[in-house]
C-alpha positions in Angstrom: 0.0 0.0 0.0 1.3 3.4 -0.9 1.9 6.0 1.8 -0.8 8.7 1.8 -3.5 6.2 0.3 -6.6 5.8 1.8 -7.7 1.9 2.5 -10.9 2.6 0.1 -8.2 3.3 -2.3 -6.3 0.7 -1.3 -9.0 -2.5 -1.8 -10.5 -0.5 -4.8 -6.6 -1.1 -6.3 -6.8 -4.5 -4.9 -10.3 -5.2 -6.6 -8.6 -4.4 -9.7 -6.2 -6.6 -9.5 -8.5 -9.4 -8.6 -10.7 -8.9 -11.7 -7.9 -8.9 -13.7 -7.0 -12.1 -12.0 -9.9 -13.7 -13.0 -10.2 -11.7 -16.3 -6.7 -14.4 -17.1 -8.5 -17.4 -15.2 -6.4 -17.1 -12.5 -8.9 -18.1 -9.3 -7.8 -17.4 -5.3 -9.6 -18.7 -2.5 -11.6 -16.1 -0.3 -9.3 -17.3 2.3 -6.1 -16.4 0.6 -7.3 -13.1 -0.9 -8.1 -12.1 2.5 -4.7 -12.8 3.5 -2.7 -11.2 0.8 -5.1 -7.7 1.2 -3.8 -8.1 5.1 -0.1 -8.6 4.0 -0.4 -5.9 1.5 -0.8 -3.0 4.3 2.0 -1.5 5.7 2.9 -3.0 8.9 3.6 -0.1 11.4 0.7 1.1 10.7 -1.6 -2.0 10.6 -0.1 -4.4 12.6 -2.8 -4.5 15.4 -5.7 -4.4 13.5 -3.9 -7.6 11.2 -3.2 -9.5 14.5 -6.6 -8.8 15.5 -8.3 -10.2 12.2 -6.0 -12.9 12.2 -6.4 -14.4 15.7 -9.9 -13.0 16.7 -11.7 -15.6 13.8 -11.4 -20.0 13.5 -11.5 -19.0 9.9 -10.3 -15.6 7.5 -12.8 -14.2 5.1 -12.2 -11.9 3.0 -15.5 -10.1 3.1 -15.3 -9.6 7.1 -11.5 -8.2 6.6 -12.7 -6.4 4.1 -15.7 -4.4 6.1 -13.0 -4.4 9.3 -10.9 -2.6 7.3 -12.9 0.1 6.1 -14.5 0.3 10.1 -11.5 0.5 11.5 -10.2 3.6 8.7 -13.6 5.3 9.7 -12.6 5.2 13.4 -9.1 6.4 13.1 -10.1 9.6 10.4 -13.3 10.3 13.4 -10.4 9.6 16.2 -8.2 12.3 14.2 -10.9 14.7 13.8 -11.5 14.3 17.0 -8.2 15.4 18.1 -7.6 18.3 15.5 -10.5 19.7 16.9 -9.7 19.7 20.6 -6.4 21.4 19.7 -8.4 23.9 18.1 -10.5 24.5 21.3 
C-alpha cells in the first residue's frame, strides 16, 4: 500500500487486480485473498488491526476483513478529527 492512500483506495486497487486475476483465469480462495489484502498494508501502521483479524476468527474471510478494514479507517479519520478539533478548542 502506498503511503498517503486511503484503505478505500487501497482494496479498490486491490479489486482491480483481482478482476484482472480472474479476467486471465487465475482463481484465489476467499481465504487467501483475504490474507494477501492483510499482507499488503504496511505494517507499522496496521499491525494491530492484522493481529486482530488474524487471531480474533477459527477461519479468514475476506468479506469480514474487508468491512474491518474500512471500520477501523472510519474510526481512526473520526479519532483524528476528534483530536484536531480539541487542539483547536
Amino acid at each position: 500500500m502506498k503511503k498517503g492512500l486511503s484503505i478505500a483506495e487501497h482494496m479498490n486497487n486491490y479489486t482491480k487486480f483481482l478482476i484482472d486475476l480472474v479476467n486471465v483465469d487465475v482463481d484465489i480462495e476467499k481465504k487467501k485473498k483475504a490474507l494477501i489484502l492483510l499482507n499488503s498494508l504496511p505494517h507499522e501502521e496496521y499491525k494491530t488491526v492484522v493481529f486482530t483479524l488474524i487471531n480474533e476468527k477459527q477461519s479468514i474471510n475476506y468479506n469480514d476483513v474487508s468491512a474491518a478494514l474500512v471500520n477501523y479507517e472510519v474510526r481512526r479519520i473520526s479519532n483524528l478529527l476528534s483530536v484536531v478539533h480539541q487542539q483547536r478548542h
